[in-house]
VEXTOR-771157 format. One record per residue (C-alpha): chain; residue in three letters; x, y, z; residue number from 1. Coordinates in nm, 3 decimals. Example, Ala and Ser with C-alpha at 12.3 -4.5 7.8 and 13.67 -1.06 7.14 Angstrom:
BEGIN
ATOM fidren gumi      c1      c2      c3 nuro
ATOM      A  ala   1.230  -0.450   0.780    1
ATOM      A  ser   1.367  -0.106   0.714    2
END
This chain:
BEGIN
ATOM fidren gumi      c1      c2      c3 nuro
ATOM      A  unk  -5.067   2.849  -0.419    1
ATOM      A  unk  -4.940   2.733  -0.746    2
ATOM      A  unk  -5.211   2.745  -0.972    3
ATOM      A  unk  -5.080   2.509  -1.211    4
ATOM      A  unk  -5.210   2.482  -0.942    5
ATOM      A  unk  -5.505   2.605  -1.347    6
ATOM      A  unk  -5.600   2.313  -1.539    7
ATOM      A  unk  -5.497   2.164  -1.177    8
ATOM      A  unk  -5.884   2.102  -1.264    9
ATOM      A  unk  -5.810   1.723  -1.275   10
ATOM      A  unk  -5.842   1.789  -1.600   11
ATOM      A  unk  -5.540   1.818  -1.722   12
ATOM      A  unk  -5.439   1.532  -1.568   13
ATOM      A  unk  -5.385   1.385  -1.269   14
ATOM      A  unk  -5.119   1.073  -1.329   15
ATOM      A  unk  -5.387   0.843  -1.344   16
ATOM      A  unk  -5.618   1.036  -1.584   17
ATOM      A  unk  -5.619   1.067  -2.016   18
ATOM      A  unk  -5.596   1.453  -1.989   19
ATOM      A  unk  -5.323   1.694  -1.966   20
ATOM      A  unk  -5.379   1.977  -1.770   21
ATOM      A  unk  -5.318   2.041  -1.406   22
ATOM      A  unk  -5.479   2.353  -1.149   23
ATOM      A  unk  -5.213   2.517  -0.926   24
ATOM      A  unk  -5.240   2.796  -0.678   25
ATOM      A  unk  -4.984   2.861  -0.571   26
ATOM      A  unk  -4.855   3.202  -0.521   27
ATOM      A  unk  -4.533   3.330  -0.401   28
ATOM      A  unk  -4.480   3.651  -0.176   29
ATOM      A  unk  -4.208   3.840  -0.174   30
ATOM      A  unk  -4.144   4.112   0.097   31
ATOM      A  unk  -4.037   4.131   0.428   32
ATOM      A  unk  -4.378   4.348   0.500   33
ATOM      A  unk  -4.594   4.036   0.361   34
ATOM      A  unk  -4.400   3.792   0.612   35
ATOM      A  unk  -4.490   4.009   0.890   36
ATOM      A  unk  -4.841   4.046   0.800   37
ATOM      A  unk  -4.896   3.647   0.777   38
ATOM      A  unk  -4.799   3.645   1.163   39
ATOM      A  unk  -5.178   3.794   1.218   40
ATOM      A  unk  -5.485   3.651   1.341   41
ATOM      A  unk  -5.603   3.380   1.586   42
ATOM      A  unk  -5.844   3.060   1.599   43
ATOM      A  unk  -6.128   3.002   1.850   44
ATOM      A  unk  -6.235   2.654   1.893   45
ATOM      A  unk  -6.569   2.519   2.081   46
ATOM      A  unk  -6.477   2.156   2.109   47
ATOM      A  unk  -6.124   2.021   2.154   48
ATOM      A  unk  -6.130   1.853   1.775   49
ATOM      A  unk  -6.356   2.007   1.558   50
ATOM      A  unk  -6.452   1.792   1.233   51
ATOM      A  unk  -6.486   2.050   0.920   52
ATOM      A  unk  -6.698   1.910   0.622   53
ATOM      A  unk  -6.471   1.827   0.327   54
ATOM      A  unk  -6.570   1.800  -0.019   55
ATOM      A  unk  -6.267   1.638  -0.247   56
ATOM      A  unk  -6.353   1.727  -0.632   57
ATOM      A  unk  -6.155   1.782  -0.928   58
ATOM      A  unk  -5.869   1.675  -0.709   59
ATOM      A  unk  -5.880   1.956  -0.503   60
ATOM      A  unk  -6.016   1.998  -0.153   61
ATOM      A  unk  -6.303   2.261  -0.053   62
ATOM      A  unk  -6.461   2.370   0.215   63
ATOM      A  unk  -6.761   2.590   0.330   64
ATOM      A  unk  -6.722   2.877   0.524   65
ATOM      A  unk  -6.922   3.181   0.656   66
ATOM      A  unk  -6.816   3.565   0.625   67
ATOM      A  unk  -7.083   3.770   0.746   68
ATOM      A  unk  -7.345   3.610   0.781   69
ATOM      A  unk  -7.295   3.445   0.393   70
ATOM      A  unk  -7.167   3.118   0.307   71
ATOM      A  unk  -6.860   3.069   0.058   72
ATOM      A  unk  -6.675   2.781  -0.109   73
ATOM      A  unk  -6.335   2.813  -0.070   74
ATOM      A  unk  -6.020   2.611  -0.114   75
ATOM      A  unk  -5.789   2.467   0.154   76
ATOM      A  unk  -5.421   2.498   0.013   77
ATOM      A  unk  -5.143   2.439   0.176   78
ATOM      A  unk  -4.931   2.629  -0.121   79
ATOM      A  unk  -5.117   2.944  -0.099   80
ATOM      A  unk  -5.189   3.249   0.177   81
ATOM      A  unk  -5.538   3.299   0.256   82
ATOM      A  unk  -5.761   3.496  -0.055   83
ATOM      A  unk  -6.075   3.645  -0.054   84
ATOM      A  unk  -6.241   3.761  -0.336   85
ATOM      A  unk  -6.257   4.174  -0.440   86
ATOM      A  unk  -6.675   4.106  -0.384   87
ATOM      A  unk  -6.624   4.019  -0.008   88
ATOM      A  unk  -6.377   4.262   0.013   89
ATOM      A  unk  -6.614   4.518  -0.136   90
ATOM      A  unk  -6.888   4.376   0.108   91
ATOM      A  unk  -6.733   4.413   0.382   92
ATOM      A  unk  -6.573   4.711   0.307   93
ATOM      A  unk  -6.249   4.606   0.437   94
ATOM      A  unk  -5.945   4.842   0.421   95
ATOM      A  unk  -5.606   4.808   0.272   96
ATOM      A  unk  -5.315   4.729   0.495   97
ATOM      A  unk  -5.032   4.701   0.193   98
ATOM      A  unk  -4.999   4.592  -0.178   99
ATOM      A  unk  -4.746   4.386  -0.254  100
ATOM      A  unk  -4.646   4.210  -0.598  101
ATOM      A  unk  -4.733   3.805  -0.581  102
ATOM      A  unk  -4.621   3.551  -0.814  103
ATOM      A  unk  -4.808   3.219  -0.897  104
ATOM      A  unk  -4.674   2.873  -1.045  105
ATOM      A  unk  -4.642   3.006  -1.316  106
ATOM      A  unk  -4.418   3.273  -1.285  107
ATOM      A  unk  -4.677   3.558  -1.347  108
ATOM      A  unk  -4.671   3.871  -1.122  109
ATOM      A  unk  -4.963   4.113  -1.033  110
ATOM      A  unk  -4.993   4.373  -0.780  111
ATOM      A  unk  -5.259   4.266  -0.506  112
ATOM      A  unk  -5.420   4.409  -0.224  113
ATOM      A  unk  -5.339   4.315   0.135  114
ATOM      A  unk  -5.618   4.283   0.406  115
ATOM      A  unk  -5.717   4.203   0.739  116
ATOM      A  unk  -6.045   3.946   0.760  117
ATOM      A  unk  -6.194   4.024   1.099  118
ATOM      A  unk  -6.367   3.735   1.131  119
ATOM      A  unk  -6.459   3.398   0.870  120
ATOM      A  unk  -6.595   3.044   1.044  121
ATOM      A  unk  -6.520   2.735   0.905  122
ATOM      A  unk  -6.830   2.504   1.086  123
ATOM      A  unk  -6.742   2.587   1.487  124
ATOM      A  unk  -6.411   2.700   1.400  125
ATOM      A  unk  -6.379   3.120   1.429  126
ATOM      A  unk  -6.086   3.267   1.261  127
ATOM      A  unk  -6.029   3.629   1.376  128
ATOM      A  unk  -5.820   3.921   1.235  129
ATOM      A  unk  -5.616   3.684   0.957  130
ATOM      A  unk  -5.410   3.825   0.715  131
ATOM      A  unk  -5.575   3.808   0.312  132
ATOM      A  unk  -5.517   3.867  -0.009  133
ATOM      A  unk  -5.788   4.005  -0.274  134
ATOM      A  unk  -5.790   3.826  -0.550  135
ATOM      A  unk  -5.997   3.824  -0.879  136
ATOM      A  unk  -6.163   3.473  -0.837  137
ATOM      A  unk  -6.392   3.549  -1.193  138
ATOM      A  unk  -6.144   3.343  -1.422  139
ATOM      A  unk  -6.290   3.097  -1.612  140
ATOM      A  unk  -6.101   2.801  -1.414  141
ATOM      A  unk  -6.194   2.963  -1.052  142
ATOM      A  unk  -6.553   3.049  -1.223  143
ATOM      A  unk  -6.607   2.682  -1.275  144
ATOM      A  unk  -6.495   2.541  -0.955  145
ATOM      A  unk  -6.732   2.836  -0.762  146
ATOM      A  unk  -6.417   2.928  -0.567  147
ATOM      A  unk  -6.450   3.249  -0.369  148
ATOM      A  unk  -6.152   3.225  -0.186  149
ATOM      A  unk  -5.852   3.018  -0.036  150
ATOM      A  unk  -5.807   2.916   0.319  151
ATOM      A  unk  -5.428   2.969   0.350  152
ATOM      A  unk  -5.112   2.828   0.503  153
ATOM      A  unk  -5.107   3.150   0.714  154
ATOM      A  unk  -5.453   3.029   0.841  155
ATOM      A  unk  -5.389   2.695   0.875  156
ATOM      A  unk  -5.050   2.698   1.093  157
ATOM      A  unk  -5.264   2.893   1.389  158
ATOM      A  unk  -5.399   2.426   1.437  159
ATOM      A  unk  -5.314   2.108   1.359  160
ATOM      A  unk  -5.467   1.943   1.096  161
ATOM      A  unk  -5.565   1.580   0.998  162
ATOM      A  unk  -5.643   1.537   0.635  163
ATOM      A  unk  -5.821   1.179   0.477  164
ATOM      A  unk  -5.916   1.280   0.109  165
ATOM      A  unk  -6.073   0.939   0.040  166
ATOM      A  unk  -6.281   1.000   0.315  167
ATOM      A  unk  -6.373   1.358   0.309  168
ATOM      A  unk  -6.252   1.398   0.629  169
ATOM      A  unk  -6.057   1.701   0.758  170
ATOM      A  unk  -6.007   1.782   1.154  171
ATOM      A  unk  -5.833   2.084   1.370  172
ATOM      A  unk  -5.705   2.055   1.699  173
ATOM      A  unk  -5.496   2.315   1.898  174
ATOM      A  unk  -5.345   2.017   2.045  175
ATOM      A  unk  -5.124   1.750   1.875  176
ATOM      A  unk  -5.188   1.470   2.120  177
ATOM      A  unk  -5.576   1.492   2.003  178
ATOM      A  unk  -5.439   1.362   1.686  179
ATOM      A  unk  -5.249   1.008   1.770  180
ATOM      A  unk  -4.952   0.945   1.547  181
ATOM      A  unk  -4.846   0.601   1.585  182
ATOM      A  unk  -4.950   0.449   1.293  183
ATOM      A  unk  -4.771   0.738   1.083  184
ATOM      A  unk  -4.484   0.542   0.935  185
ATOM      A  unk  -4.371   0.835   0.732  186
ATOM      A  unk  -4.262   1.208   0.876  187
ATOM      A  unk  -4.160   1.462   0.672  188
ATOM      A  unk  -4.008   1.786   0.784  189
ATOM      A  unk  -4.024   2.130   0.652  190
ATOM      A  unk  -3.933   2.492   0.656  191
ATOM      A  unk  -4.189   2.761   0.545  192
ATOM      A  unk  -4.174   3.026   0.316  193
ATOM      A  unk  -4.300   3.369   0.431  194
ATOM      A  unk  -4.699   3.278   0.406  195
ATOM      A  unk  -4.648   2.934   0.632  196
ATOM      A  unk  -4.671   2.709   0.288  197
ATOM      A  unk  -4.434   2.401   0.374  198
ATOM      A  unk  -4.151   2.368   0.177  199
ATOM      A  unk  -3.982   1.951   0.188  200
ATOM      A  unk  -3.611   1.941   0.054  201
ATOM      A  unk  -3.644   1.619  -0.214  202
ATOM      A  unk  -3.380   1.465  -0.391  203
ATOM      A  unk  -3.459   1.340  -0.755  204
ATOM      A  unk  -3.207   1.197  -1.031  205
ATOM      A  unk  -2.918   1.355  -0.800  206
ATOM      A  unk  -3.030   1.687  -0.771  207
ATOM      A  unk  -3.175   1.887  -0.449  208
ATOM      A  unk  -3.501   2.034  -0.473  209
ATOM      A  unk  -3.665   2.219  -0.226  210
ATOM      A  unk  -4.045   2.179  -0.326  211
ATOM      A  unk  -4.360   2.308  -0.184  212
ATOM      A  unk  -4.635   2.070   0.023  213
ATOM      A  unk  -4.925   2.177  -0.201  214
ATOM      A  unk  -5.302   2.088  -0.166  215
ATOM      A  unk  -5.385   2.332  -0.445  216
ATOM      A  unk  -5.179   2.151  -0.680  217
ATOM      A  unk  -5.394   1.828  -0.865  218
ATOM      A  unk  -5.069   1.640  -0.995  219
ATOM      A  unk  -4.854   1.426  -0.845  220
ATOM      A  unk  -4.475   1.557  -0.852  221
ATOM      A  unk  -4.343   1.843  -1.030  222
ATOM      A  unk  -3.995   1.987  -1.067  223
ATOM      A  unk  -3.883   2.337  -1.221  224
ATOM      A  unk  -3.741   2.293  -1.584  225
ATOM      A  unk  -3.376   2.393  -1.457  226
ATOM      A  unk  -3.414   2.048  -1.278  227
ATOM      A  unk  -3.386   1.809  -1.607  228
ATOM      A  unk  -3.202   1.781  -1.838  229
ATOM      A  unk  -3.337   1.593  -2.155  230
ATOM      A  unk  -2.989   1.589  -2.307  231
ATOM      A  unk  -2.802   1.419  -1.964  232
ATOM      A  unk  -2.986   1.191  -1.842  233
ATOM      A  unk  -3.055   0.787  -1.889  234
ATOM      A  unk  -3.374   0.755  -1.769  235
ATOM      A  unk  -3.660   0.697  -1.996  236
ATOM      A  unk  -3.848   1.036  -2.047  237
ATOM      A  unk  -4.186   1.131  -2.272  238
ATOM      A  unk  -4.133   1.502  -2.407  239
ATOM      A  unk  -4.509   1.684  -2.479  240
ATOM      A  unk  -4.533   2.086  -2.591  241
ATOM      A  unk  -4.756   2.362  -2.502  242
ATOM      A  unk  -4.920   2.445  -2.190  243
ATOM      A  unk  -4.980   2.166  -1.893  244
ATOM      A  unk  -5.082   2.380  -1.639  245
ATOM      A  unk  -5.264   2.712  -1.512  246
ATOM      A  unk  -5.149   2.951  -1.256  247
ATOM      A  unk  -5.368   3.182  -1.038  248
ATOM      A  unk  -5.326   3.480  -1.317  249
ATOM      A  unk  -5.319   3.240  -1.611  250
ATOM      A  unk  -5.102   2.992  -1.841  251
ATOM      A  unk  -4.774   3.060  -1.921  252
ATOM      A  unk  -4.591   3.069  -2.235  253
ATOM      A  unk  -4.603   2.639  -2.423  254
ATOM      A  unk  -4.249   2.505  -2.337  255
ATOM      A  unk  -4.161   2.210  -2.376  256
ATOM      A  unk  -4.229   1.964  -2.067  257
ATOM      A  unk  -4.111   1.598  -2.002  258
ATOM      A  unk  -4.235   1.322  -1.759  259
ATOM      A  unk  -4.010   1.044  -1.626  260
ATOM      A  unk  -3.983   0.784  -1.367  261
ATOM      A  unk  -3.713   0.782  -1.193  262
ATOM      A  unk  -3.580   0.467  -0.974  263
ATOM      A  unk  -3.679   0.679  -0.675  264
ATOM      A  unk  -3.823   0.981  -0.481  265
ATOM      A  unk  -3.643   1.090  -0.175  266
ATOM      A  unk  -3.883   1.307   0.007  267
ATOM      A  unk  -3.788   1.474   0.326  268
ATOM      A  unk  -3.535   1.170   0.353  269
ATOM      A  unk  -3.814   0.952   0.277  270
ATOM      A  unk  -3.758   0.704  -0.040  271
ATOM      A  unk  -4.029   0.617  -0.279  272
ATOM      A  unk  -4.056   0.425  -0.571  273
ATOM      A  unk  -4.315   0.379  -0.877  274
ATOM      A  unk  -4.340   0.744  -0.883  275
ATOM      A  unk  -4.405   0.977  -1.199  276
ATOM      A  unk  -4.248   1.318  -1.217  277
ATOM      A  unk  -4.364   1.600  -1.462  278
ATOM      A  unk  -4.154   1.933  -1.518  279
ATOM      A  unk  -4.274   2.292  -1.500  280
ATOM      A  unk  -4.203   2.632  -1.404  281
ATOM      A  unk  -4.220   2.531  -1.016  282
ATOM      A  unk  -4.152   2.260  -0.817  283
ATOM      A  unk  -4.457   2.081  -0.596  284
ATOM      A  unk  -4.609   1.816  -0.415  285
ATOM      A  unk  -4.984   1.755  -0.493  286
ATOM      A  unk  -5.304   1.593  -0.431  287
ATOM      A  unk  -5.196   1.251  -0.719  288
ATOM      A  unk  -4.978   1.158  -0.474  289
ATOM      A  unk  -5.121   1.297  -0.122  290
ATOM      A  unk  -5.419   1.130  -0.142  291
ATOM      A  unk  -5.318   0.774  -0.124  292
ATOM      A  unk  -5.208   0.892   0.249  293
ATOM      A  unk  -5.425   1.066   0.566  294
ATOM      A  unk  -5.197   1.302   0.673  295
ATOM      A  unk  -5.119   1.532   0.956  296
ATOM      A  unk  -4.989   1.893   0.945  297
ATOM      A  unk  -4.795   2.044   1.198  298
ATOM      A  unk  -4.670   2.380   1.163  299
ATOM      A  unk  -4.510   2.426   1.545  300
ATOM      A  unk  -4.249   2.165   1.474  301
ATOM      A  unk  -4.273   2.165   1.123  302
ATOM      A  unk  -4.363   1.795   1.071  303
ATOM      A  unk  -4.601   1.654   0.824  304
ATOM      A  unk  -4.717   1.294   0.904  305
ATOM      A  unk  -4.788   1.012   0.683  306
ATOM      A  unk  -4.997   0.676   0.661  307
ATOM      A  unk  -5.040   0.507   0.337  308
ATOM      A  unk  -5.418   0.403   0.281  309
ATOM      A  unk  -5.358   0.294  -0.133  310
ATOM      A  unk  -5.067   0.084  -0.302  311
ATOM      A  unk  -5.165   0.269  -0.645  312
ATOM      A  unk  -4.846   0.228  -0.879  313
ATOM      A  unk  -4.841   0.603  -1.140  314
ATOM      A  unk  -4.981   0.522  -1.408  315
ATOM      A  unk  -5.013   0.775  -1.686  316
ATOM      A  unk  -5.258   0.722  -2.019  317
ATOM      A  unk  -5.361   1.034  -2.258  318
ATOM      A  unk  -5.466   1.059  -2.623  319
ATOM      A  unk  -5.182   1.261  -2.671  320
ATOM      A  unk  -5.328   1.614  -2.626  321
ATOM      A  unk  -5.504   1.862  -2.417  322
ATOM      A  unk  -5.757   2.121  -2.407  323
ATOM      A  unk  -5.828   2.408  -2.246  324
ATOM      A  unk  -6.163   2.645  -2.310  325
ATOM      A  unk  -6.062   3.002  -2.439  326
ATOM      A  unk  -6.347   3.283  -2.515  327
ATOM      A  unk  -6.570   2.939  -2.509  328
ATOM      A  unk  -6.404   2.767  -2.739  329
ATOM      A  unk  -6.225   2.439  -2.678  330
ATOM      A  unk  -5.851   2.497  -2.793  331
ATOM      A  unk  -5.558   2.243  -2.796  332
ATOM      A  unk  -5.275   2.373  -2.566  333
ATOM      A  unk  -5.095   2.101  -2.555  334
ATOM      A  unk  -4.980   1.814  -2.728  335
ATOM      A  unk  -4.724   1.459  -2.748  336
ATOM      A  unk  -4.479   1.544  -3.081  337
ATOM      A  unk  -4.554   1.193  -3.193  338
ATOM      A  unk  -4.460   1.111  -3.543  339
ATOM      A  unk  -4.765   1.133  -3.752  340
ATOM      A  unk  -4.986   1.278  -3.469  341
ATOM      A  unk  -5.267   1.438  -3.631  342
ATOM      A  unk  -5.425   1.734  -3.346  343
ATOM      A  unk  -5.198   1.988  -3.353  344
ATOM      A  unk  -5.152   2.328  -3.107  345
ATOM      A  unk  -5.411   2.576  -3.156  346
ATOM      A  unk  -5.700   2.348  -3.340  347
ATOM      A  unk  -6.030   2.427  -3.238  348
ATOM      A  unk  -6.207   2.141  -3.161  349
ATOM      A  unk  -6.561   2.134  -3.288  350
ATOM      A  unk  -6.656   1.803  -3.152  351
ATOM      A  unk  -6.534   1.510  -2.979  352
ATOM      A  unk  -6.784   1.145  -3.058  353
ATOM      A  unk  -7.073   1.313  -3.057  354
ATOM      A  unk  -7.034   1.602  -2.839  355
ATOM      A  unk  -7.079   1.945  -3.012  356
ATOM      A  unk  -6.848   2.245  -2.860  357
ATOM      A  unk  -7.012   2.449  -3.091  358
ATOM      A  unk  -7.229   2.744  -2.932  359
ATOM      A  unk  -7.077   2.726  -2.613  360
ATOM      A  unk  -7.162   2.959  -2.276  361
ATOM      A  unk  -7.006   2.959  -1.962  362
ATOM      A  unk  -7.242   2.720  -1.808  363
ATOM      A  unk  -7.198   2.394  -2.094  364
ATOM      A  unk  -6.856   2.527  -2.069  365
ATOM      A  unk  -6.793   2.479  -1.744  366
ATOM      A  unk  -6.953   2.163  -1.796  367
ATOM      A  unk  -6.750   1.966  -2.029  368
ATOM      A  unk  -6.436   2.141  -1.801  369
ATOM      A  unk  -6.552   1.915  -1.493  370
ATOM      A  unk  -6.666   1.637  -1.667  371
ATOM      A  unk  -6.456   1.556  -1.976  372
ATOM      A  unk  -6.653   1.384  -2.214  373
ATOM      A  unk  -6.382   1.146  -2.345  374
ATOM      A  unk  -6.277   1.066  -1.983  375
ATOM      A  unk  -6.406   0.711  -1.970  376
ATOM      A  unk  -6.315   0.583  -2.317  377
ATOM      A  unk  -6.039   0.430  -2.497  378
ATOM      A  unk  -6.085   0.564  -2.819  379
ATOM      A  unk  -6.225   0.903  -2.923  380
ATOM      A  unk  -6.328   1.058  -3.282  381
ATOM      A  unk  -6.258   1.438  -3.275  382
ATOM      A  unk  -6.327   1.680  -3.540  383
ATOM      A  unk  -6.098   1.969  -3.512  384
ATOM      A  unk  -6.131   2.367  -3.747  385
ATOM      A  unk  -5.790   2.410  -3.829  386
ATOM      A  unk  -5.713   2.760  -4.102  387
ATOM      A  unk  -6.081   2.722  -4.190  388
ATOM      A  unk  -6.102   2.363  -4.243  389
ATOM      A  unk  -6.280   2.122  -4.116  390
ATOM      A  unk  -6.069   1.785  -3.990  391
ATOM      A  unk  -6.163   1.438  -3.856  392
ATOM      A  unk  -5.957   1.180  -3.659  393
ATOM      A  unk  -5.977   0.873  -3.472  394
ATOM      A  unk  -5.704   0.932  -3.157  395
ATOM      A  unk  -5.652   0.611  -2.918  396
ATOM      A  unk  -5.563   0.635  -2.577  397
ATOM      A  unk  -5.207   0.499  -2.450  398
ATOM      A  unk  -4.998   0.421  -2.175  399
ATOM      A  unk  -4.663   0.557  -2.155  400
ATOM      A  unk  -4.393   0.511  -1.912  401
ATOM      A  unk  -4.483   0.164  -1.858  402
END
């Protein structure tokens, strides 16, 4: 679950979007004792396909389930174990198996809590005695999206799934031939890591990369820093600063970060072209580039299946900065070092057109999170405070790597 995959809100930017910021969960176990524990728990089925209701927002796929007699929102990510929150943990008065120290995306570690979930339903799907983590779900990102927990690769690998984003369609079978294949022109294999999350070996500018099959993730492609070189390469890269990205416990330190297309993708032996790649502090596979397919997931044989439903060539547009909100306040995290660019790490920005961000609570917030008020125009005027002055600029919206 790389919680980038935190701006992995769409809003930082999916490759077709004018903001910077991607949501990741994805987090990382580490001991042998947590690999043993994600062997746990079974799935009862009443029909031989069930059809779950999918909701695709934000770029991220959710789901409704029921604990107790209470219904949830959670998120169905392929890069993450399954999560509850320390509420239904509370509520149910659940008991510790283990603790354990998890890393997300972004290389963060925190000690969690390890539990059993005796029993969650996903429509008239029952999931009994599956391993959990407890999580604090009360970040602002999390907050915003009303997640309360994370249906896991650990969960997931007990079925096979079929997965149509464009059609909010998700299905579980315990049998692959419910789910025809034919017209899958593209397989990709994978190994696991300890939690079930698949993991596709990729090959980009020369280099092996084993990167993780993440539906937590809201970009497209991402490699780990170690994986480019700005400095020894000839393909055409744009270099930005600061933060593009938030993990399950946070951002990370602002680095620099470069995106680049290169001539190809090889994927699982797979070649694809037209792609855009970003670098980060992990390497993934997210929901940019997923959902121009339906796809199939099958953990028995460790295949994923593929069929293209969009021709949509990367395309990448921003205004040269992002935001994130901070103590409700909207701060710049990240930005292009253009010559001459005006917004700079660290403004506050009051206003953007005429859209105060003064006086802020969680709820307006939240708000102008989801739905970015400068998402649908070409040219913005943003008044940023800046040592105790107020500035104003006029910022246009361009297209790079074209």
């Amino acid at each position: 679950m790389i919680i980038q995959k935190f701006p992995t809100l769409a809003q930082i930017t999916g490759m077709k979007k004018s903001l910077f910021l991607f949501f990741i969960f994805c987090i990382t176990t580490v001991s042998a004792q947590g690999k043993r524990f994600f062997e746990s728990g079974e799935a009862v089925l009443k029909n031989s396909v069930e059809k779950i209701n999918l909701t695709f927002e934000n770029e991220l796929p959710l789901v409704k389930v029921m604990i107790n007699g209470k219904s949830y929102q959670f998120l169905f990510d392929t890069g993450a174990p399954t999560v509850i929150s320390y509420s239904v943990y509370s509520e149910m008065n659940l008991k510790k198996k283990h603790k354990s120290k998890v890393g997300d995306s972004q290389k963060n570690k925190q000690e969690q809590i390890f539990t059993l979930l005796p029993e969650m339903t996903i429509d008239q799907i029952v999931f009994k005695n599956i391993g959990a983590m407890v999580m604090d779900l009360h970040g602002h990102e999390f907050g915003c999206l009303k997640i309360d927990g994370i249906i896991g690769a650990n969960q997931m690998a007990k079925l096979f799934w079929k997965i149509n984003y464009s059609e909010n369609l998700l299905e579980a079978t315990k049998d692959l031939k419910q789910f025809s294949t034919e017209d899958y022109e593209t397989v990709f294999t994978f190994r696991t890591k300890p939690q079930k999350s698949p993991i596709i070996e990729t090959e980009i500018l020369d280099k092996d990369i084993n990167m993780t099959f993440d539906t937590g993730f809201t970009g497209e492609i991402k490699i780990s820093d170690s994986n480019f070189d700005p400095k020894n390469t000839t393909v055409k890269y744009l270099e930005t600063f600061g933060m593009n990205s938030v993990g399950a416990y946070g951002a990370g330190k602002p680095v620099a970060s470069y995106y680049f297309k290169p001539e190809e993708v090889v994927l699982a032996n797979q070649k694809f072209s037209d792609e855009i790649v970003m670098t980060g502090s992990s390497s993934l596979l997210g929901n940019e580039f997923l959902k121009k397919f339906k796809f199939i997931i099958d953990w028995q044989d460790h295949k994923v299946y593929l069929h293209r439903i969009k021709n949509s060539p990367s395309k990448m547009e921003s205004f040269g900065f992002a935001y994130r909100f901070i103590d409700l306040k909207a701060k710049v995290v990240l930005v292009f070092p253009e010559k001459d660019f005006p917004i700079k790490i660290d403004d506050e920005i009051v206003s953007i057109n005429d859209t105060s961000f003064k006086n802020l609570n969680n709820e307006s917030s939240c708000e102008y999170l989801l739905n970015r008020v400068e998402k649908n125009t070409n040219s913005i005027k943003v008044k940023v405070k800046r040592d105790d002055e107020i500035l104003d600029f006029t910022v246009d919206k361009k297209e790079y790597l074209n």
